[in-house]
SERO-4910 file (N, C-alpha, C, O; in steps of 0.05 Angstrom, whole numbers):
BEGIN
 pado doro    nc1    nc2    nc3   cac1   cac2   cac3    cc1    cc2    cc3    oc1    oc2    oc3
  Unk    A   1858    590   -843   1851    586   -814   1825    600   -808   1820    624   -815
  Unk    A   1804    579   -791   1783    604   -778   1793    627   -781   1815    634   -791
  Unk    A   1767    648   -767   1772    671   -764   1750    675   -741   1726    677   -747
  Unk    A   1759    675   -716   1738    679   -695   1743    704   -685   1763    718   -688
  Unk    A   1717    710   -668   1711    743   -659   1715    733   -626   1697    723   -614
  Unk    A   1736    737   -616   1724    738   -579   1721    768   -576   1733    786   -588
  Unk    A   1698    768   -553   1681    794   -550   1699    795   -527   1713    814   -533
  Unk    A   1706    788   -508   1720    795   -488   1738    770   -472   1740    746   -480
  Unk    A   1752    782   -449   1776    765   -449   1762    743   -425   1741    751   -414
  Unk    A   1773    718   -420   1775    700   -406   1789    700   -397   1800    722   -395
  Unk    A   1805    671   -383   1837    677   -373   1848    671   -392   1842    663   -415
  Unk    A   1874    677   -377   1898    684   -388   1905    655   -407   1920    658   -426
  Unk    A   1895    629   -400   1898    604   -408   1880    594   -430   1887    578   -447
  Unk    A   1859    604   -428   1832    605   -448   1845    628   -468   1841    625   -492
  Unk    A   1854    641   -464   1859    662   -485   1889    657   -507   1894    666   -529
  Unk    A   1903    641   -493   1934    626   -497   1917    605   -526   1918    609   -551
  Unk    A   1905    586   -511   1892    565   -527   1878    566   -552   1882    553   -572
  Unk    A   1861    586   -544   1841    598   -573   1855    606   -592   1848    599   -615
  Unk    A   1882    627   -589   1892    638   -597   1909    612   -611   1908    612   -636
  Unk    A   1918    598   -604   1939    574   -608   1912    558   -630   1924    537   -636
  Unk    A   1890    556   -642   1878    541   -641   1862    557   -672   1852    544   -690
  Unk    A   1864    584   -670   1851    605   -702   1855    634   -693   1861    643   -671
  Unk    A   1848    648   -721   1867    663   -724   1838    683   -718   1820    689   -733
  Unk    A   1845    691   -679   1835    703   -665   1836    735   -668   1858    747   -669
  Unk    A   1812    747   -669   1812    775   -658   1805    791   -634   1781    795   -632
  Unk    A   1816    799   -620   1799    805   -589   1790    832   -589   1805    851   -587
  Unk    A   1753    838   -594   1752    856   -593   1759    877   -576   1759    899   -587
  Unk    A   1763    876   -556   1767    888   -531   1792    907   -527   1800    922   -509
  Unk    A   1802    902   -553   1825    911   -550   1828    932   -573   1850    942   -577
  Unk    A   1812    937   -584   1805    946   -612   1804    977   -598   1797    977   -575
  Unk    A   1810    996   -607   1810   1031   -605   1777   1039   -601   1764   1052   -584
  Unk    A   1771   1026   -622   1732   1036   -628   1722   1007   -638   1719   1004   -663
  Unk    A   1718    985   -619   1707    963   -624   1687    968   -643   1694    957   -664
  Unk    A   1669    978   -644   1646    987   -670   1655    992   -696   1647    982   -717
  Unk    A   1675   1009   -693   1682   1016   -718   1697    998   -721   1702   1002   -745
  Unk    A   1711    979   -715   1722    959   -733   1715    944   -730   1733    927   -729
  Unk    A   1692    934   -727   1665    917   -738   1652    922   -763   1643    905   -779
  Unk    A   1653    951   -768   1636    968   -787   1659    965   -814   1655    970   -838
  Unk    A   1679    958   -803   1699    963   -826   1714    932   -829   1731    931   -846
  Unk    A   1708    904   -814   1719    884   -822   1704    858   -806   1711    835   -801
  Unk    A   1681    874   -803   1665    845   -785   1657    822   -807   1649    800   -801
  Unk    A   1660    833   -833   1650    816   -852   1666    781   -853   1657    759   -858
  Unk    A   1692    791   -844   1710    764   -841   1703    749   -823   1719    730   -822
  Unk    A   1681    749   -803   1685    723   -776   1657    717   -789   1642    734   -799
  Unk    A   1652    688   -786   1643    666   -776   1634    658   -749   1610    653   -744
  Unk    A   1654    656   -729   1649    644   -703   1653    668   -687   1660    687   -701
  Unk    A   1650    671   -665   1639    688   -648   1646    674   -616   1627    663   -605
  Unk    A   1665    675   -605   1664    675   -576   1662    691   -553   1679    708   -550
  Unk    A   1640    689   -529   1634    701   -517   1630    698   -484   1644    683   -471
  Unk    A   1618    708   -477   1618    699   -448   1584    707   -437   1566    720   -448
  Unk    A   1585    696   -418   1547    713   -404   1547    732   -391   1527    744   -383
  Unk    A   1577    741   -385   1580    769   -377   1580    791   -403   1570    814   -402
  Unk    A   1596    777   -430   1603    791   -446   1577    800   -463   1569    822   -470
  Unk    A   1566    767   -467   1541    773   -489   1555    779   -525   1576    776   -537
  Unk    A   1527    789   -530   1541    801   -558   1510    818   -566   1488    806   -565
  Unk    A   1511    840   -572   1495    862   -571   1471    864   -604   1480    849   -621
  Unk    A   1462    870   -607   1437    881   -633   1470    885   -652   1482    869   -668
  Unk    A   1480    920   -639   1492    933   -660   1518    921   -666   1532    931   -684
  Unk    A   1531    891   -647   1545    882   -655   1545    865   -680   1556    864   -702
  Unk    A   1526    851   -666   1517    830   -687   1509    844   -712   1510    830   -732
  Unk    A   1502    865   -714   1483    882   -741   1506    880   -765   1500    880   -789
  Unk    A   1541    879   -754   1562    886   -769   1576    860   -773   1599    861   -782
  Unk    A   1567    835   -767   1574    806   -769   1565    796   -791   1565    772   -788
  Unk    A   1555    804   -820   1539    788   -834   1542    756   -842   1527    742   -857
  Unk    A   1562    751   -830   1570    719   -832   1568    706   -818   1568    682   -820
  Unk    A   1567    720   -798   1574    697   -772   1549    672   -770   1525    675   -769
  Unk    A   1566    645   -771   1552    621   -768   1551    616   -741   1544    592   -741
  Unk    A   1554    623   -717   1553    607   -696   1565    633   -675   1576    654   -681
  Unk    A   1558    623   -649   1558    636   -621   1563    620   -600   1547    607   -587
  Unk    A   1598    622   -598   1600    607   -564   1605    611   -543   1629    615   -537
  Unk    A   1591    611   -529   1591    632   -495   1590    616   -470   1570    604   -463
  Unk    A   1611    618   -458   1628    605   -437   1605    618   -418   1598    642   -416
  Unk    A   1594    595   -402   1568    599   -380   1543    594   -388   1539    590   -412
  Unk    A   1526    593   -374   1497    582   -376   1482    603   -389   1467    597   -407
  Unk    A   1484    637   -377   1469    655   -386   1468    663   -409   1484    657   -426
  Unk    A   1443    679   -412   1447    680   -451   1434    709   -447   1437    721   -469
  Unk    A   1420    727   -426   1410    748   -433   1431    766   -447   1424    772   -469
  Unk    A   1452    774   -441   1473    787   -450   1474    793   -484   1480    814   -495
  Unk    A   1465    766   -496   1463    769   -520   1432    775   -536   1410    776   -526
  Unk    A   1437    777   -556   1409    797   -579   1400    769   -578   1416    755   -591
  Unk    A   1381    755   -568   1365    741   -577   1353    733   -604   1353    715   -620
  Unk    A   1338    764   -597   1316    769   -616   1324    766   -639   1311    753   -655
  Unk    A   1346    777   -643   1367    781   -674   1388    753   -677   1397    743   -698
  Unk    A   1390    745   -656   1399    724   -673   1385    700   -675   1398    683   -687
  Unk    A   1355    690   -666   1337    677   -674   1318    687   -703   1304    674   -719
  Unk    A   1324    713   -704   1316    720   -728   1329    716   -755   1317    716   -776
  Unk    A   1371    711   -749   1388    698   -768   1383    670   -767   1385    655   -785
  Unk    A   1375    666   -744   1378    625   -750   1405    627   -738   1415    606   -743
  Unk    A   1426    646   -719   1447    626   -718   1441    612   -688   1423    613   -671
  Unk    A   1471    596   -694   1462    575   -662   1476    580   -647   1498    589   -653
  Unk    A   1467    576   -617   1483    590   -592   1488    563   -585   1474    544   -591
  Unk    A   1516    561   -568   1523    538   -544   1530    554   -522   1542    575   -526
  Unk    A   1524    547   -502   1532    547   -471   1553    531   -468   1569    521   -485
  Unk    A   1552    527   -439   1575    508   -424   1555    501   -402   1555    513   -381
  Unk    A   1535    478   -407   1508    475   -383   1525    445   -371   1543    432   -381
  Unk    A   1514    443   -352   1516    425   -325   1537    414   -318   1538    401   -297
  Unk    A   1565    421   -340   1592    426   -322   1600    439   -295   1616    432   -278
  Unk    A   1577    467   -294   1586    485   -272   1547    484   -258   1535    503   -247
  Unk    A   1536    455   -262   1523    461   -234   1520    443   -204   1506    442   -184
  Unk    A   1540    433   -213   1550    420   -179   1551    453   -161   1536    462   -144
  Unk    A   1583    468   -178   1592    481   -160   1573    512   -148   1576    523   -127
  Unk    A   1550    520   -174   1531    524   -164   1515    527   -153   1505    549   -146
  Unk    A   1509    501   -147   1493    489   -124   1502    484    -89   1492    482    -67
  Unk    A   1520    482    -99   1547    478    -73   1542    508    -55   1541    510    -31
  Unk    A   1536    533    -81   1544    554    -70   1524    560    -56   1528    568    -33
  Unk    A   1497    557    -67   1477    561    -57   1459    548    -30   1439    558    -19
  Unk    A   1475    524    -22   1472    521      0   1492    530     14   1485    536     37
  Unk    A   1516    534      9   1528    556     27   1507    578     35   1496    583     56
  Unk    A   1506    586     13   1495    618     30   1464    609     36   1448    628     40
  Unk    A   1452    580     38   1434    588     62   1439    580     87   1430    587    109
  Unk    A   1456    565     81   1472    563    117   1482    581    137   1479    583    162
  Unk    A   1495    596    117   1499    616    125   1496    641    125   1511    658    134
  Unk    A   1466    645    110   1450    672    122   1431    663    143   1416    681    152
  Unk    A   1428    627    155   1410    622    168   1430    618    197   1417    616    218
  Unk    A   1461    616    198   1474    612    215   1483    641    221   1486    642    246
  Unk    A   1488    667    209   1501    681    209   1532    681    208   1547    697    219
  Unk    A   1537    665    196   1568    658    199   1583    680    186   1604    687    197
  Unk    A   1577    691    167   1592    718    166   1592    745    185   1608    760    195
  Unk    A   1566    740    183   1569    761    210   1582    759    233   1588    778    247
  Unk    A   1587    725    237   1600    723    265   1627    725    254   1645    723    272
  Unk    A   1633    726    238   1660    721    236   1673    755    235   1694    760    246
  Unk    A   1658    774    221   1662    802    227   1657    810    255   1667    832    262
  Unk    A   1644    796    272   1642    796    305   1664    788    311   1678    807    317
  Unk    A   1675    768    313   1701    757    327   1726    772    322   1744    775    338
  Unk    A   1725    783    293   1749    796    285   1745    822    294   1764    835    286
  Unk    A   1726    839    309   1716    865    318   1729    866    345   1733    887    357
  Unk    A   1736    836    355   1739    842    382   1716    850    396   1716    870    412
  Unk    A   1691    834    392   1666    840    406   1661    818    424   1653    825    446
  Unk    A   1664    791    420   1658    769    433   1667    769    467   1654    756    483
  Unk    A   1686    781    474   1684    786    502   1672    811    519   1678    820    541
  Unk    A   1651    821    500   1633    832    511   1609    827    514   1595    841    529
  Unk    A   1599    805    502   1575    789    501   1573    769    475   1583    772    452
  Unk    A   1556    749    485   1552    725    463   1540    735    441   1523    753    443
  Unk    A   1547    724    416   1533    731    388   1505    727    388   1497    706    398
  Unk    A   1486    742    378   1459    739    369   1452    707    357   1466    698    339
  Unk    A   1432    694    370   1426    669    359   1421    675    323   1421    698    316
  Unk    A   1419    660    309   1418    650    290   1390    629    277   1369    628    291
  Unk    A   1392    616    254   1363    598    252   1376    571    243   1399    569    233
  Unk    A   1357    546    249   1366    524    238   1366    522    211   1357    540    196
  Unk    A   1377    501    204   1375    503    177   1352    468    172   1330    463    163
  Unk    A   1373    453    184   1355    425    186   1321    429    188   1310    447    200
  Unk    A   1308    406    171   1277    413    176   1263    428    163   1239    425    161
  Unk    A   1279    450    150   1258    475    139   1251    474    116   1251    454    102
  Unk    A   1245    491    112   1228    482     77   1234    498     58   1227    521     60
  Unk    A   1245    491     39   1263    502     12   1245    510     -9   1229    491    -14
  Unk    A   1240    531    -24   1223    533    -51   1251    546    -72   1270    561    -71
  Unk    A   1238    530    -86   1262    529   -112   1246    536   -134   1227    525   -144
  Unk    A   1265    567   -144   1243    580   -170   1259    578   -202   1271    595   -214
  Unk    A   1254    552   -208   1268    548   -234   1283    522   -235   1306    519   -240
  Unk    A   1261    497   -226   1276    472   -215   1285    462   -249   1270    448   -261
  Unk    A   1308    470   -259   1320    461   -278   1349    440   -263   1351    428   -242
  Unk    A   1370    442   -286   1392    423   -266   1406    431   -243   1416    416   -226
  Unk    A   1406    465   -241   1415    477   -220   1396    466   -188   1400    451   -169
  Unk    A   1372    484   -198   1353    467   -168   1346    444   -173   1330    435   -156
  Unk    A   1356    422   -201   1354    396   -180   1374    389   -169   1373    369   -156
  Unk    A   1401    402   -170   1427    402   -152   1427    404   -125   1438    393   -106
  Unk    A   1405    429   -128   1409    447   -100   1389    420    -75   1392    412    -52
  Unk    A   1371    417    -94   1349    403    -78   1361    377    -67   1354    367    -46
  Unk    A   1378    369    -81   1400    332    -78   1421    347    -55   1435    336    -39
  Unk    A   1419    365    -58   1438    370    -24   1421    385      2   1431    391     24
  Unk    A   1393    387     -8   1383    401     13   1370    376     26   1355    379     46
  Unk    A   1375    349     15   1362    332     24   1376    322     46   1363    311     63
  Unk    A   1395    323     47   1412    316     60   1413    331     94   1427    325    113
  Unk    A   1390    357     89   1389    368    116   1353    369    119   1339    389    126
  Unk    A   1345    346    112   1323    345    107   1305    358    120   1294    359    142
  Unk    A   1305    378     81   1283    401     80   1266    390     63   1270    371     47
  Unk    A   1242    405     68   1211    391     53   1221    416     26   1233    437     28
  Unk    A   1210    401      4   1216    426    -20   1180    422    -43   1165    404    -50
  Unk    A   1183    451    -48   1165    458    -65   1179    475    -86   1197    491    -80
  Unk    A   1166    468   -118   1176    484   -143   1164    510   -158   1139    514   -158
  Unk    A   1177    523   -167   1146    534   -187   1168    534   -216   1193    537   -215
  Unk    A   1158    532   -231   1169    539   -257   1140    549   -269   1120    555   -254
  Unk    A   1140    551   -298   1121    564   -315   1102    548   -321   1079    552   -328
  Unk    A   1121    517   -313   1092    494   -320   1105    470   -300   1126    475   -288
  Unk    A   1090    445   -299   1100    430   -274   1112    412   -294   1107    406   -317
  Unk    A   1132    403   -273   1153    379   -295   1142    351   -295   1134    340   -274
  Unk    A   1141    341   -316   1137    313   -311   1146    292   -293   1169    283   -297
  Unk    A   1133    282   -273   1145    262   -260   1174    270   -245   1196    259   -244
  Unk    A   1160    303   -228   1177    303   -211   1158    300   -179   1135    299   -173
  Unk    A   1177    299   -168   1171    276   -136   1173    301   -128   1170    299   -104
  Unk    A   1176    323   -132   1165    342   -101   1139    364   -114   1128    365   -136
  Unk    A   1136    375    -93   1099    393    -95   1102    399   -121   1115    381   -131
  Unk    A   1094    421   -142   1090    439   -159   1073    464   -147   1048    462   -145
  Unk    A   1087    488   -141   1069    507   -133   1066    524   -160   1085    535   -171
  Unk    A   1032    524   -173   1031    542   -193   1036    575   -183   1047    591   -198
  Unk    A   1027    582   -162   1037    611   -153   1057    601   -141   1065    580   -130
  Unk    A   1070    636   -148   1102    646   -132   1091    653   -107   1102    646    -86
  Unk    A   1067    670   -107   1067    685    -79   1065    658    -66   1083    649    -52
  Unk    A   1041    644    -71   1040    617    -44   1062    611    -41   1069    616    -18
  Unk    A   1080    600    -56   1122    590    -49   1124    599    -29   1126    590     -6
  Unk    A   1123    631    -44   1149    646    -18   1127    646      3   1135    668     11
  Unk    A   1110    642     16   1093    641     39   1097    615     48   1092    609     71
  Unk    A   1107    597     33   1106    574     52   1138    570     58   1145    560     79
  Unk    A   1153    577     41   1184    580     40   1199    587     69   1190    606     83
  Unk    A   1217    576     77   1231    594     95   1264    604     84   1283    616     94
  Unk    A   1256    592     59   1287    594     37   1280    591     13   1274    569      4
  Unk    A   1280    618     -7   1267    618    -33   1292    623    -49   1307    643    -46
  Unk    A   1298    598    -72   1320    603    -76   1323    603   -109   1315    584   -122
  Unk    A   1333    625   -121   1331    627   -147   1348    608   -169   1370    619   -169
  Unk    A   1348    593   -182   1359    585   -199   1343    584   -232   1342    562   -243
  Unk    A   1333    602   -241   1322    609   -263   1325    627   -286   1329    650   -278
  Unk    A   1325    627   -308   1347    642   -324   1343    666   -315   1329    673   -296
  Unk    A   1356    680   -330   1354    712   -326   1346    725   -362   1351    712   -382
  Unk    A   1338    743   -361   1323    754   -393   1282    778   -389   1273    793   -372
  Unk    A   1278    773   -401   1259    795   -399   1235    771   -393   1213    777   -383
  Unk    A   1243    746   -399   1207    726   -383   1217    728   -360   1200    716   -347
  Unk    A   1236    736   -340   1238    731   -306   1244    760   -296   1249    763   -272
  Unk    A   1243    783   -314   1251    810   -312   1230    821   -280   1206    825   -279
  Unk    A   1252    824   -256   1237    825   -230   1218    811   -219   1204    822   -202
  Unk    A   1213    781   -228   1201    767   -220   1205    761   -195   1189    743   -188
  Unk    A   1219    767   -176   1218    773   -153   1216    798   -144   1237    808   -136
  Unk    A   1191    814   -142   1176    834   -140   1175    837   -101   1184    820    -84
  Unk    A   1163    862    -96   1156    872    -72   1137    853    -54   1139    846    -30
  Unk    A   1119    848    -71   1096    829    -67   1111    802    -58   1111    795    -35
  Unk    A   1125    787    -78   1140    770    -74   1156    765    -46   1161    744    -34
  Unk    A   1163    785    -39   1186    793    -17   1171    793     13   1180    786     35
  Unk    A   1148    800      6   1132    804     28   1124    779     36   1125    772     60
  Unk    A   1115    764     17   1097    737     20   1124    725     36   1125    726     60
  Unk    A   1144    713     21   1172    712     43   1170    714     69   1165    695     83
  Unk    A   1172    740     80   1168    750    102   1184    759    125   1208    754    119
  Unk    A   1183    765    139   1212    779    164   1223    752    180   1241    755    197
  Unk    A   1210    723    172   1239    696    177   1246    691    156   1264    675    156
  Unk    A   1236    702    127   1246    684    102   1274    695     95   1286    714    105
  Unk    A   1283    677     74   1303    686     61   1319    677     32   1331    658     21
  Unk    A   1313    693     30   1324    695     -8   1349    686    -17   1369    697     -7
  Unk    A   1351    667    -36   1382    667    -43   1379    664    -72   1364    646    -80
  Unk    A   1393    679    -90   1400    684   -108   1432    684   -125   1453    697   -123
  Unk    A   1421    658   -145   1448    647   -152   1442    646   -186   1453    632   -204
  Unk    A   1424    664   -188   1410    668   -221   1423    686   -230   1448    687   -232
  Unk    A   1405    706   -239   1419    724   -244   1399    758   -234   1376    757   -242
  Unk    A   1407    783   -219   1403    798   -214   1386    818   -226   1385    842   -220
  Unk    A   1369    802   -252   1351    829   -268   1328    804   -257   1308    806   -271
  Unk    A   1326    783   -240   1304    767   -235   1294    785   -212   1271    794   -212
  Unk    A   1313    790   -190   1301    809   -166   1290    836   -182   1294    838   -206
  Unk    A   1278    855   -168   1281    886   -160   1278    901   -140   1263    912   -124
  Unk    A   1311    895   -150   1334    898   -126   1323    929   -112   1332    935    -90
  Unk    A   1313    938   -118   1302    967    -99   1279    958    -86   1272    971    -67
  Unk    A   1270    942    -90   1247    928    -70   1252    916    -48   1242    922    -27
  Unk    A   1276    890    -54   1294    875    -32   1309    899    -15   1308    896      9
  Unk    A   1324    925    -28   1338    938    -10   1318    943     15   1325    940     38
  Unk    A   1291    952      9   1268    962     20   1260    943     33   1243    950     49
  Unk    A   1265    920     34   1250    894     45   1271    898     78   1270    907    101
  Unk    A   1286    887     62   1306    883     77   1320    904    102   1332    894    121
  Unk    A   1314    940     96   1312    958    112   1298    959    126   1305    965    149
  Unk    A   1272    953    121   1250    944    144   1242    927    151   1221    927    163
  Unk    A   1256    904    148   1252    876    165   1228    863    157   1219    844    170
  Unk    A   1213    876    128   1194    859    116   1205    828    111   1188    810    109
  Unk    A   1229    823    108   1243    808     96   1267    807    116   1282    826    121
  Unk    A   1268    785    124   1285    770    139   1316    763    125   1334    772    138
  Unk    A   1320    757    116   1347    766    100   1362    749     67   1355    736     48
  Unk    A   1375    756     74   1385    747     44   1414    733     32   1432    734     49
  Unk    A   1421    720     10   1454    713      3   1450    714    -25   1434    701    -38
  Unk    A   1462    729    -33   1471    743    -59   1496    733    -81   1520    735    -74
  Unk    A   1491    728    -97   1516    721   -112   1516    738   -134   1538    737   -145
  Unk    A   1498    757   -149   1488    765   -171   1475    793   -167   1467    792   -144
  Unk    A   1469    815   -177   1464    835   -177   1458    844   -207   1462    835   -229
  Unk    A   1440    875   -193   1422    887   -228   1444    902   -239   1436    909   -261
  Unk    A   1468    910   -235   1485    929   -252   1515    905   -246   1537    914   -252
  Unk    A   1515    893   -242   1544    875   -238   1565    897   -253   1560    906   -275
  Unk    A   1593    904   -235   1601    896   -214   1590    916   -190   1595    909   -166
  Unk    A   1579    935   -195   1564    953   -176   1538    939   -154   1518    926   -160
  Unk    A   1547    947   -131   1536    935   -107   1524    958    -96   1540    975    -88
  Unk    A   1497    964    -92   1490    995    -86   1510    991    -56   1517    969    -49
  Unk    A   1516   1016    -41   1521   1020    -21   1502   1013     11   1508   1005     34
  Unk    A   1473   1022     -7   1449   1011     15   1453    980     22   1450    974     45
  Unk    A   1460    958      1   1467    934      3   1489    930     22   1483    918     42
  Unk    A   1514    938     19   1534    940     30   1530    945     66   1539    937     88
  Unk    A   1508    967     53   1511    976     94   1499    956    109   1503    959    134
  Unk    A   1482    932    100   1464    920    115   1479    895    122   1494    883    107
  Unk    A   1472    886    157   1481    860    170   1473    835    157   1490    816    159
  Unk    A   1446    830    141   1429    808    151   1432    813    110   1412    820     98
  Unk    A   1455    809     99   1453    804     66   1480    803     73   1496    816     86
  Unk    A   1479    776     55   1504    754     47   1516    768     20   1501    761      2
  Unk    A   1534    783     11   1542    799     -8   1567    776    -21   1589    777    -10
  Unk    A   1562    757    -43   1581    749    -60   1590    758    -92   1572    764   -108
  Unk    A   1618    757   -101   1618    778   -125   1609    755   -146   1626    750   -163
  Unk    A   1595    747   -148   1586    732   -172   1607    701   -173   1622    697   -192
  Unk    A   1605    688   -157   1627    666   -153   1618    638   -166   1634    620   -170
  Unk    A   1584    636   -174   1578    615   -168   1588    587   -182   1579    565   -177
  Unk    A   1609    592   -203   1622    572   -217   1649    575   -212   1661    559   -226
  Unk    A   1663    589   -200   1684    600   -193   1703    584   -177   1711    590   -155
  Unk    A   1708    568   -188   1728    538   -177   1742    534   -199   1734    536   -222
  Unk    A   1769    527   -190   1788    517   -209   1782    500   -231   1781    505   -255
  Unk    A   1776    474   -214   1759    457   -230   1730    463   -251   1729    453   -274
  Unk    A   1715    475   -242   1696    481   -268   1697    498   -280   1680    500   -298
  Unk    A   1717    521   -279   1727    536   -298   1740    528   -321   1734    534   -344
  Unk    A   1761    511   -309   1771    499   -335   1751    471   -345   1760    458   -363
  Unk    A   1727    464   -335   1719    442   -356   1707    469   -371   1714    474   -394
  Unk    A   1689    488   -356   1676    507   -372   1692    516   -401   1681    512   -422
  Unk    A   1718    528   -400   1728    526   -424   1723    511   -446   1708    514   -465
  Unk    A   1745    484   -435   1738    466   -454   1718    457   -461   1720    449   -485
  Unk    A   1702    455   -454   1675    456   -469   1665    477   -492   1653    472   -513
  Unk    A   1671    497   -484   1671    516   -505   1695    523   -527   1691    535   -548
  Unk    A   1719    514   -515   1732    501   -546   1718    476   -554   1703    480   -573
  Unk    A   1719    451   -547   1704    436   -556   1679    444   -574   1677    435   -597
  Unk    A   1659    462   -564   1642    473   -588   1645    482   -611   1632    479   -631
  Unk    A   1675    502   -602   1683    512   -637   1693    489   -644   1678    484   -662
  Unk    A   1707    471   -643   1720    452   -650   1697    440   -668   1698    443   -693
  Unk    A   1672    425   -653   1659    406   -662   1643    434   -689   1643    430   -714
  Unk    A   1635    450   -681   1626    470   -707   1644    475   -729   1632    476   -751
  Unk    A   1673    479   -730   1686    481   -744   1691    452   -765   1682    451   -788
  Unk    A   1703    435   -755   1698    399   -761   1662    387   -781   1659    374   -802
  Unk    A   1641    400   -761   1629    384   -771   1596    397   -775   1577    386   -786
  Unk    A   1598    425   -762   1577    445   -771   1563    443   -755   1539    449   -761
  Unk    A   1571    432   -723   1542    437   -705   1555    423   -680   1568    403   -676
  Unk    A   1542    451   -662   1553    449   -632   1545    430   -617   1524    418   -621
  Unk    A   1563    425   -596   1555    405   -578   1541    409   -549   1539    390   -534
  Unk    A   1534    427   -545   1518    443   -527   1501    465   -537   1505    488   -530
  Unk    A   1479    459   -556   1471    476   -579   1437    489   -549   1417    476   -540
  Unk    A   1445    516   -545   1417    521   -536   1392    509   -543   1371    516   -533
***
């Protein structure tokens, strides 16, 4: 039977299955995960993982076999890159299963950092509303969307922002072929023309605080940021600072620089949309997300090559 490495747990149903499926080890559960790498990593092959979990330099350093890497989610910073492009092995994701729900999320939270609907809803439950009417709010219809990383996520986001028809502008690293909206080669011009700058771009050391101070500013005290990437793209001590002084008009968060830690400065503020990392977090694309990533070991084990191969 295989011999696969999961680096950490999934649910309880994903973990039933794999388990039902080769003859699984969960590191996680191991006394001194390292040291019994150092003393039996030689036996795995496959490698299951997650984009929270990743898989590290010094893990991988004690794998000398391992043919393959499959990691439930889109993200890949988590894992040694460097080292395992330098083995040749191959990574799979779980890509555009989970970016409807994604995208879903992300116009939530500009609706509703532009409606304040959370906030009103901690108003109503305060027992404040019969002391005066809630603080107006912004439209959302009409305004103009910049999307930083128009891959399948922001062309999701953009197929529903049309629908409250917003004008949209892109930036990526280079302009896409034969796409129908602007191409902004600068970020700062975006976020200056933006009234909703919305991240969907990997996360790793090419986007490491690419949303900078400067960035934040150009934005401005109506813009607003939403972030459904991942949290080493901001710096997040810049946004806290933005956002304390009203350089920056506000924000919706799904992602953060230390996950699960939320500084407290974040926490205290009205005008930031605080979500725990939800943005695939539906019944439904959880479980295709799995299966897809059994399906990868499956098709690697069968026939030597993934079906969602990075």
């Amino acid at each position: 039977m295989t011999h696969v490495l999961q680096v950490g747990p999934l649910t309880e149903r994903f973990n039933r299955e794999l388990a039902a499926r080769y003859a699984v080890t969960q590191l996680w559960q191991q006394a001194d995960p390292l040291a019994f790498l150092r003393e039996q990593g030689d036996q795995f092959e496959l490698l299951a993982t997650s984009a929270r979990f990743g898989c590290t330099a010094e893990q991988l350093a004690q794998l000398p076999n391992l043919k393959a890497i499959c990691s439930f989610g889109v993200g890949y910073d988590a894992i040694a890159m460097d080292a395992v492009r330098h083995r040749g092995i191959p990574i799979s994701t779980t890509p555009d299963v989970l970016n409807d729900c994604v995208a879903d999320l992300a116009m939530g939270l500009i609706i509703d950092t532009a409606r304040r609907m959370a906030e009103a809803d901690r108003f109503v439950r305060a027992g404040n509303w019969p002391s005066g009417p809630f603080p107006l709010g912004r439209k959302v219809s009409g305004k103009r969307l910049g999307i930083v990383g128009m891959g399948r996520i922001g062309e999701a986001v953009v197929q529903r922002a049309s629908g409250f028809s917003m004008a949209v502008q892109y930036h990526n690293r280079k302009p896409i072929t034969d796409c129908v909206h602007t191409y902004a080669a600068s970020l700062i011009e975006l976020a200056r023309w933006a009234d909703f700058l919305v991240l969907t771009c990997p996360g790793g050391a090419a986007t490491q605080h690419l949303i900078n101070r400067e960035v934040l500013e150009a934005l401005g005290p109506q813009g607003i940021l939403i972030n459904v990437a991942r949290g080493s793209v901001v710096d997040q001590a810049a946004l806290i600072e933005a956002l304390q002084n009203g350089t920056l008009g506000g924000a919706g968060l799904d992602v953060y620089a230390a996950e699960p830690q939320v500084p407290a400065a974040l926490r205290e503020l009205n005008n930031v949309l605080l979500l725990p990392h939800i943005g695939s977090a539906s019944e439904e694309t959880r479980l295709h997300m799995e299966q897809l990533l059994l399906a990868n070991l499956q098709a690697f084990v069968e026939q030597g090559a993934l079906l969602t191969p990075l």
